[in-house]
N, CA, C and O atoms as CSV, one atom per row, in Angstrom:
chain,resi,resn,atom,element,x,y,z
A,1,UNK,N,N,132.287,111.570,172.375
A,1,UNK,CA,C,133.387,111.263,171.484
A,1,UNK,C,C,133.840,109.817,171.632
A,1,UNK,O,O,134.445,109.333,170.674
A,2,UNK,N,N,133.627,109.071,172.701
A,2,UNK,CA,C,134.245,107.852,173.315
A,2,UNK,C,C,133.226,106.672,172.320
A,2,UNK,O,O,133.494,105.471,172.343
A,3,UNK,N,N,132.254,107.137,171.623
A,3,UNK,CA,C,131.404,106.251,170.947
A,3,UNK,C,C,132.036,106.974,169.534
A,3,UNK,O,O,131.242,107.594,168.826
A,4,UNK,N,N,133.081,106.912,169.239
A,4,UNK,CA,C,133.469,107.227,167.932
A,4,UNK,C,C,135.045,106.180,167.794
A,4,UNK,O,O,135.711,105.903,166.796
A,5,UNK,N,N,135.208,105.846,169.068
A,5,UNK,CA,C,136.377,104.727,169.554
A,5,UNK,C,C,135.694,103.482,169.139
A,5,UNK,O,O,136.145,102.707,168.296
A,6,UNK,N,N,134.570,103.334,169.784
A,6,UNK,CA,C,134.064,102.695,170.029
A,6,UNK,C,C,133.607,101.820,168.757
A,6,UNK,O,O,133.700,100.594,168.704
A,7,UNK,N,N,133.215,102.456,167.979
A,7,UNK,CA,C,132.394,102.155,166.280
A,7,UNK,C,C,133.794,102.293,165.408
A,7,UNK,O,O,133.518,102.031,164.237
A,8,UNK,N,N,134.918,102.548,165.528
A,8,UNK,CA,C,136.028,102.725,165.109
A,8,UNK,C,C,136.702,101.108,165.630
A,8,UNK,O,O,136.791,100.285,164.720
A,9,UNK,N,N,137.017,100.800,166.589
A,9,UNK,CA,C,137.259,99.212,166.778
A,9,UNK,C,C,136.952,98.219,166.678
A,9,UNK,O,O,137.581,97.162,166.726
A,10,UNK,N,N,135.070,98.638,166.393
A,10,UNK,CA,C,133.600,97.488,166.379
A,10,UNK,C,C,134.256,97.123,164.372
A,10,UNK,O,O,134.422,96.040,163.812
A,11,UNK,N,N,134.469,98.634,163.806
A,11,UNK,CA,C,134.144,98.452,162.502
A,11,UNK,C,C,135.776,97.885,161.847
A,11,UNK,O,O,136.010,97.513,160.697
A,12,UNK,N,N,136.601,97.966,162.851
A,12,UNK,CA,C,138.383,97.613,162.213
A,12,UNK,C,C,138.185,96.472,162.446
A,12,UNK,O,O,138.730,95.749,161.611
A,13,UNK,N,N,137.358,95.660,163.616
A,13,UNK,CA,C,137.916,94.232,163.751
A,13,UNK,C,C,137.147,93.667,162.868
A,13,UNK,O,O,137.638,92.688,162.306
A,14,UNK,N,N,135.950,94.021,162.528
A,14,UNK,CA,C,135.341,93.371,161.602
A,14,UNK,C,C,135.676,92.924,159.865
A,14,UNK,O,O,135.538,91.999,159.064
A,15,UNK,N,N,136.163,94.202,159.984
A,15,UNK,CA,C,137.068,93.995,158.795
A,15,UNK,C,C,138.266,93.556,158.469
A,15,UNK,O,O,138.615,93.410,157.298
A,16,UNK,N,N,139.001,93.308,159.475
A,16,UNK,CA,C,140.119,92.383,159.786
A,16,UNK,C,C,139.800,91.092,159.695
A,16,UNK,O,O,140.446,90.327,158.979
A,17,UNK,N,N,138.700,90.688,160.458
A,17,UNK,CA,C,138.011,89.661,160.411
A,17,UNK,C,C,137.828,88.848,159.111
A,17,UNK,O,O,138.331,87.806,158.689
A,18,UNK,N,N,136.800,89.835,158.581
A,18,UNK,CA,C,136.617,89.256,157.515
A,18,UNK,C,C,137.575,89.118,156.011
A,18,UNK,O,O,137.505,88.334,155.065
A,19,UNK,N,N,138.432,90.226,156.305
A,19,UNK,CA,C,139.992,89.588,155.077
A,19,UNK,C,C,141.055,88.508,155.877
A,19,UNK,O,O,142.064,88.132,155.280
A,20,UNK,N,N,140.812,88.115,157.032
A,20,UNK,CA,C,141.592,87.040,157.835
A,20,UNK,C,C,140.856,85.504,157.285
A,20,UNK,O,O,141.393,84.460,156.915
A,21,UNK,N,N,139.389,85.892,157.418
A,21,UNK,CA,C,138.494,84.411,156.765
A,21,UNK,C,C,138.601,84.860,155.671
A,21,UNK,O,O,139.756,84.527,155.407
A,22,UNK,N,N,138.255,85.357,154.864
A,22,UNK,CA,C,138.652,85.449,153.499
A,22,UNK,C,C,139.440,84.731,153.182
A,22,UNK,O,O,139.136,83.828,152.401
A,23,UNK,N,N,140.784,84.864,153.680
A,23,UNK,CA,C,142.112,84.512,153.124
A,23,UNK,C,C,142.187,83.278,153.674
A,23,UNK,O,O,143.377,82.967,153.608
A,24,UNK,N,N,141.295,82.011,154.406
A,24,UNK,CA,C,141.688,80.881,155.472
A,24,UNK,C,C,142.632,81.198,156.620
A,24,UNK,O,O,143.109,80.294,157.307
A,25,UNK,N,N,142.891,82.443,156.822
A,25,UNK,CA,C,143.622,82.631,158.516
A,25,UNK,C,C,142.967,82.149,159.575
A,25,UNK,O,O,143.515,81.561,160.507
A,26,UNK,N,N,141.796,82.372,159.481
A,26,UNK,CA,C,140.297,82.585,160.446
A,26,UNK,C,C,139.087,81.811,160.335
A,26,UNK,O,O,138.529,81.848,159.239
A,27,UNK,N,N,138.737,81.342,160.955
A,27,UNK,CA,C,137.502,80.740,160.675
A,27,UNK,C,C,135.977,81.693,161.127
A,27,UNK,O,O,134.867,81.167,161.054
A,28,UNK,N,N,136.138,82.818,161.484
A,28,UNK,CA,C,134.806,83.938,161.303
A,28,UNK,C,C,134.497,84.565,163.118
A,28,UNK,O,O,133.691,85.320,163.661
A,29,UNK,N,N,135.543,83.812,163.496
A,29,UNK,CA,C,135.613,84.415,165.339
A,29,UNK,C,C,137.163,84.999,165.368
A,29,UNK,O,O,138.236,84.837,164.787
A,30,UNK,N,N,136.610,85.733,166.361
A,30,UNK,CA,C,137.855,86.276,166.599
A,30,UNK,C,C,137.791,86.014,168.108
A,30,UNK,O,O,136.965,86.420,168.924
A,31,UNK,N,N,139.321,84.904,168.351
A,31,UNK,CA,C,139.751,84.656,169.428
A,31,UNK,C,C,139.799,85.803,170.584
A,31,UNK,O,O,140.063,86.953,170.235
A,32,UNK,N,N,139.539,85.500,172.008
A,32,UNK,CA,C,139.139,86.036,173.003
A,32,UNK,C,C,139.600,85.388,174.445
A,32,UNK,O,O,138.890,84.735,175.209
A,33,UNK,N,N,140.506,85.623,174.550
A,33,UNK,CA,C,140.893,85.057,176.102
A,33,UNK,C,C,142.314,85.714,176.446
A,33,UNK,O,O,143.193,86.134,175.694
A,34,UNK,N,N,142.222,85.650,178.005
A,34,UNK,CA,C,142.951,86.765,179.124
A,34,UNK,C,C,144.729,86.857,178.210
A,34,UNK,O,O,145.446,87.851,178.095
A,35,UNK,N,N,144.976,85.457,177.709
A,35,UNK,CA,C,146.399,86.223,177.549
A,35,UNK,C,C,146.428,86.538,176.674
A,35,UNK,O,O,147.587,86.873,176.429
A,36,UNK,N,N,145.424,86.781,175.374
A,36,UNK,CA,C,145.403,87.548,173.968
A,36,UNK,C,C,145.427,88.903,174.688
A,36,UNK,O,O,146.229,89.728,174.252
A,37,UNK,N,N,144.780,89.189,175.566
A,37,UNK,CA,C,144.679,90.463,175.916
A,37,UNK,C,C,145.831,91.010,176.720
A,37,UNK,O,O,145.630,92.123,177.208
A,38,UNK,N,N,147.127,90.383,176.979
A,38,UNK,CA,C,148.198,90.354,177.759
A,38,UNK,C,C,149.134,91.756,177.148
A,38,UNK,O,O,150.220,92.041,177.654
A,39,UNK,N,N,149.090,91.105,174.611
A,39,UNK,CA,C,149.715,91.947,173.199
A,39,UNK,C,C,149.600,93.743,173.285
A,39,UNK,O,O,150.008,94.433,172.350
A,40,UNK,N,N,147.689,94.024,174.880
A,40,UNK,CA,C,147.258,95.543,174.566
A,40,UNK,C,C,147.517,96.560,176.111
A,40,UNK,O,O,147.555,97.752,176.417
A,41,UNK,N,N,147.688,94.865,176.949
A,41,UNK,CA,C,148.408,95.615,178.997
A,41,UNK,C,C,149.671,96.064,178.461
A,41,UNK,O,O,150.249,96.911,179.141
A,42,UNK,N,N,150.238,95.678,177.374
A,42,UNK,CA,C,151.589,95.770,177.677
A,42,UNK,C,C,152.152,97.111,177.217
A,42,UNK,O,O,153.143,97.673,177.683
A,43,UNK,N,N,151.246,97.597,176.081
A,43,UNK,CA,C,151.213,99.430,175.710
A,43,UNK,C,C,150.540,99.742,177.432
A,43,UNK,O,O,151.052,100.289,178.408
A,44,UNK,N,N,149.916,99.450,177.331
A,44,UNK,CA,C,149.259,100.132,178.752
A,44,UNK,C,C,150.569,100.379,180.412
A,44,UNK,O,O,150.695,101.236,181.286
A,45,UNK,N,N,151.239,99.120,180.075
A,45,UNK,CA,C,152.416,99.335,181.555
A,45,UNK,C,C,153.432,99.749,180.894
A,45,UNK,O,O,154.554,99.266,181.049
A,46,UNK,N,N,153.084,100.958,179.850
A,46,UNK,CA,C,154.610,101.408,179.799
A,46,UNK,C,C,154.750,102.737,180.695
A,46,UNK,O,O,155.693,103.515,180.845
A,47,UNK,N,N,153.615,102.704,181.163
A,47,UNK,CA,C,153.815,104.010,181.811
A,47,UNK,C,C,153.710,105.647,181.841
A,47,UNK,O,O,153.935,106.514,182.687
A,48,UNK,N,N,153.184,105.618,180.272
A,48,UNK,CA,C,152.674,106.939,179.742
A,48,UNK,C,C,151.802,107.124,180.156
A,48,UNK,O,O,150.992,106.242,180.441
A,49,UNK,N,N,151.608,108.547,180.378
A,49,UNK,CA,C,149.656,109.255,180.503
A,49,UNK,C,C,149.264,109.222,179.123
A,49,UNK,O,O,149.770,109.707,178.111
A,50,UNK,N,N,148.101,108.439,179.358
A,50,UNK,CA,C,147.246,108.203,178.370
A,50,UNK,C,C,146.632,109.680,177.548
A,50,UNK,O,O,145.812,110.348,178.178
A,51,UNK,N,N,147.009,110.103,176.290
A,51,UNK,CA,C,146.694,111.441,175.703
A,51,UNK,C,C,147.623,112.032,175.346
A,51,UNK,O,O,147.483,112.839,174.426
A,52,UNK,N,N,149.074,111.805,176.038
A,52,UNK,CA,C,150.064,112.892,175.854
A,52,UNK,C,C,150.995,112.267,174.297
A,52,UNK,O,O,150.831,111.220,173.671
A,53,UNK,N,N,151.793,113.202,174.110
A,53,UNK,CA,C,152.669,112.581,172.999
A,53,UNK,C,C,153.081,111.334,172.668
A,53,UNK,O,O,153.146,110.712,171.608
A,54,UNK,N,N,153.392,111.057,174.001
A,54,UNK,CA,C,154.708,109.745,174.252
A,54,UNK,C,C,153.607,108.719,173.803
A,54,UNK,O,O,153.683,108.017,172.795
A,55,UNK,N,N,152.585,108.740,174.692
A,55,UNK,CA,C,151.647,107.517,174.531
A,55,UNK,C,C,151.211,107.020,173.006
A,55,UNK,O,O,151.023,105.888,172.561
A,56,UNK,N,N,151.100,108.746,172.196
A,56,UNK,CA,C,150.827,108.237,170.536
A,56,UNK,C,C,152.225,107.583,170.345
A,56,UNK,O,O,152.179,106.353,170.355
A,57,UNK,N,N,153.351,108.080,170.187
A,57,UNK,CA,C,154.726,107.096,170.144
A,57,UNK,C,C,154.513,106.363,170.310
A,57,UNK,O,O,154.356,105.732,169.265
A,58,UNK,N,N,154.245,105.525,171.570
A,58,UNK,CA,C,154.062,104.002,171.746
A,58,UNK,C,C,153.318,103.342,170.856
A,58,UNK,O,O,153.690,102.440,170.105
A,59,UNK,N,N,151.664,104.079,171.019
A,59,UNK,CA,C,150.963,103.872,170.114
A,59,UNK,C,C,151.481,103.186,168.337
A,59,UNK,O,O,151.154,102.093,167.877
A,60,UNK,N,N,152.118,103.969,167.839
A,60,UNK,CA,C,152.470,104.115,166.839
A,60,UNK,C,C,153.881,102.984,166.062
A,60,UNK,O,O,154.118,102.536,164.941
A,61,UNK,N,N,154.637,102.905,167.660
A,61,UNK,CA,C,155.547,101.643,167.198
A,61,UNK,C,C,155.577,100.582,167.611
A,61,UNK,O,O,156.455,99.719,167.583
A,62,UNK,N,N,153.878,100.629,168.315
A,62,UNK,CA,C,153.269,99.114,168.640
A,62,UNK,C,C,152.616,98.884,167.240
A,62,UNK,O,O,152.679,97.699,166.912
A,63,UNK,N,N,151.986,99.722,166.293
A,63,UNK,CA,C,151.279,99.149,164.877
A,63,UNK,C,C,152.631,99.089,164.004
A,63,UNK,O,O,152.627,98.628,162.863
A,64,UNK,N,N,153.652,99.531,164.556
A,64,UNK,CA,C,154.939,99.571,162.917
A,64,UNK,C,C,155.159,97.639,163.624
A,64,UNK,O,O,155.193,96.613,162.944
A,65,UNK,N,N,155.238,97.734,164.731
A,65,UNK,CA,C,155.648,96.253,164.889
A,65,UNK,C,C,154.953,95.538,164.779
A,65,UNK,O,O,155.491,94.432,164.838
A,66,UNK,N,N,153.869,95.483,164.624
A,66,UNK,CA,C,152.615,94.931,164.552
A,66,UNK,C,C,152.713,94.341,163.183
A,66,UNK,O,O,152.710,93.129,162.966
A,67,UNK,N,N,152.787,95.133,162.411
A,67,UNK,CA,C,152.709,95.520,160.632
A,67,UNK,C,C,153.627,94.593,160.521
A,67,UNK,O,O,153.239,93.453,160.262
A,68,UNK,N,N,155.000,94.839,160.681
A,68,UNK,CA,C,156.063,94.137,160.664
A,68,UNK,C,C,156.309,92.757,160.972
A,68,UNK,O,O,157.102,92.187,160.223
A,69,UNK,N,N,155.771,92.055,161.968
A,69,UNK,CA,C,155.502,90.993,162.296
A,69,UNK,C,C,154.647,90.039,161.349
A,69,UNK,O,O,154.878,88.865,161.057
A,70,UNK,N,N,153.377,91.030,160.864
A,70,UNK,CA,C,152.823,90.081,160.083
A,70,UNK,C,C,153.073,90.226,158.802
A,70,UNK,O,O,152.598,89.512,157.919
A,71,UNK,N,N,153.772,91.085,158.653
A,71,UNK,CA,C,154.248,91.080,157.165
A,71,UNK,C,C,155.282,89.850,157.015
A,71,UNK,O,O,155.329,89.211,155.964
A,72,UNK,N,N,156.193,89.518,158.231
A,72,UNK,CA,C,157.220,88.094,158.064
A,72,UNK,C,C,156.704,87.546,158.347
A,72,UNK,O,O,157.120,86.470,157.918
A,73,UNK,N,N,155.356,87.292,159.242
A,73,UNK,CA,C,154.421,85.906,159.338
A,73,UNK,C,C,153.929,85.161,158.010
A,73,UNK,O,O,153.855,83.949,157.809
A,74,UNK,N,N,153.575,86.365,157.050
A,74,UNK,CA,C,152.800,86.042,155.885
A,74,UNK,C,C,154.298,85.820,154.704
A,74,UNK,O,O,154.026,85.382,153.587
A,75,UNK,N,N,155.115,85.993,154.880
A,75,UNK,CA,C,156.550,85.861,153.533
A,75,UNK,C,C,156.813,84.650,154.623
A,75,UNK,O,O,157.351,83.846,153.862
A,76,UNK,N,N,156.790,84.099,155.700
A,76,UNK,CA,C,157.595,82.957,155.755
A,76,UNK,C,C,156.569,81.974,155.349
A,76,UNK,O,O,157.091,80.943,154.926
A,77,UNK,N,N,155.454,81.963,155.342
A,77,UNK,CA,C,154.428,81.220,154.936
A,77,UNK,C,C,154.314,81.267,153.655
A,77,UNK,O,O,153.480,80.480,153.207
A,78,UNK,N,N,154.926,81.995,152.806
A,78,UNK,CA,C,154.908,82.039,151.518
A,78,UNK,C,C,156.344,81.271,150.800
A,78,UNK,O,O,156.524,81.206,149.584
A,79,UNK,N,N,157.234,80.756,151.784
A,79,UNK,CA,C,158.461,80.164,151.637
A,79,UNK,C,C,159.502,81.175,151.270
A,79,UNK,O,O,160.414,80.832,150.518
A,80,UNK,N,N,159.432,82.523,151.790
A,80,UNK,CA,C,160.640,83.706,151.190
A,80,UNK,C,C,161.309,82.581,152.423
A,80,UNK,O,O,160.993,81.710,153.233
A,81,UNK,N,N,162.467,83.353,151.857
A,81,UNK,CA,C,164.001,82.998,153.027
A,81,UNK,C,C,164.532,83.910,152.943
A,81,UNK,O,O,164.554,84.446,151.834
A,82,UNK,N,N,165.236,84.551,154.087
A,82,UNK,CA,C,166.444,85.714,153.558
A,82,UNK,C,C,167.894,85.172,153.687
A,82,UNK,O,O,168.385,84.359,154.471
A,83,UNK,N,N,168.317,85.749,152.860
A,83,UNK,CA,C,169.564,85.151,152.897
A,83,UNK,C,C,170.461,86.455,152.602
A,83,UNK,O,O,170.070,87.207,151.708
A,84,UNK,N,N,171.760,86.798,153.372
A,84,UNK,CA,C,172.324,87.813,153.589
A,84,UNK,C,C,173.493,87.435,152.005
A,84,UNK,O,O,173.774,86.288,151.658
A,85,UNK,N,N,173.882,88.436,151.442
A,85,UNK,CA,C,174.811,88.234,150.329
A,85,UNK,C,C,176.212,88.899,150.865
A,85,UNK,O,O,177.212,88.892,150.147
């Protein structure tokens, strides 16, 4: 089953990849070094057993923030502003 993770992350980054160069985010690599990898220890030291509920929770409002982040990465780059009324 662990080769279904496996071809499941091979085939998301690739495709991330390639709508990141697509769009000029990226130039066709995807960056690789110890403190990129700092964004995936840090689900990891929260302290859940890996499998149980909690851990999908984490799981789950590490991609809402995730989402979220680059959704205001990409509107401030687009010149939105918010402005409270």
């Amino acid at each position: 089953m662990a080769d279904v993770y496996v071809k499941y992350r091979e085939d998301l980054t690739a495709h991330m990849l390639e709508v990141a160069t697509g769009n000029g985010l990226l130039s066709g690599t995807l960056l690789n070094s110890p403190d990129l990898d700092a964004a995936y220890h840090f689900l990891m030291k929260s302290g859940t057993e890996p499998g149980t509920t909690e851990a999908y929770r984490f799981f789950l409002i590490s991609v809402e923030i995730m989402y979220k982040i680059g959704a205001a990465i990409e509107l401030h780059r687009l010149g939105y502003k918010f402005e409270k009324i």
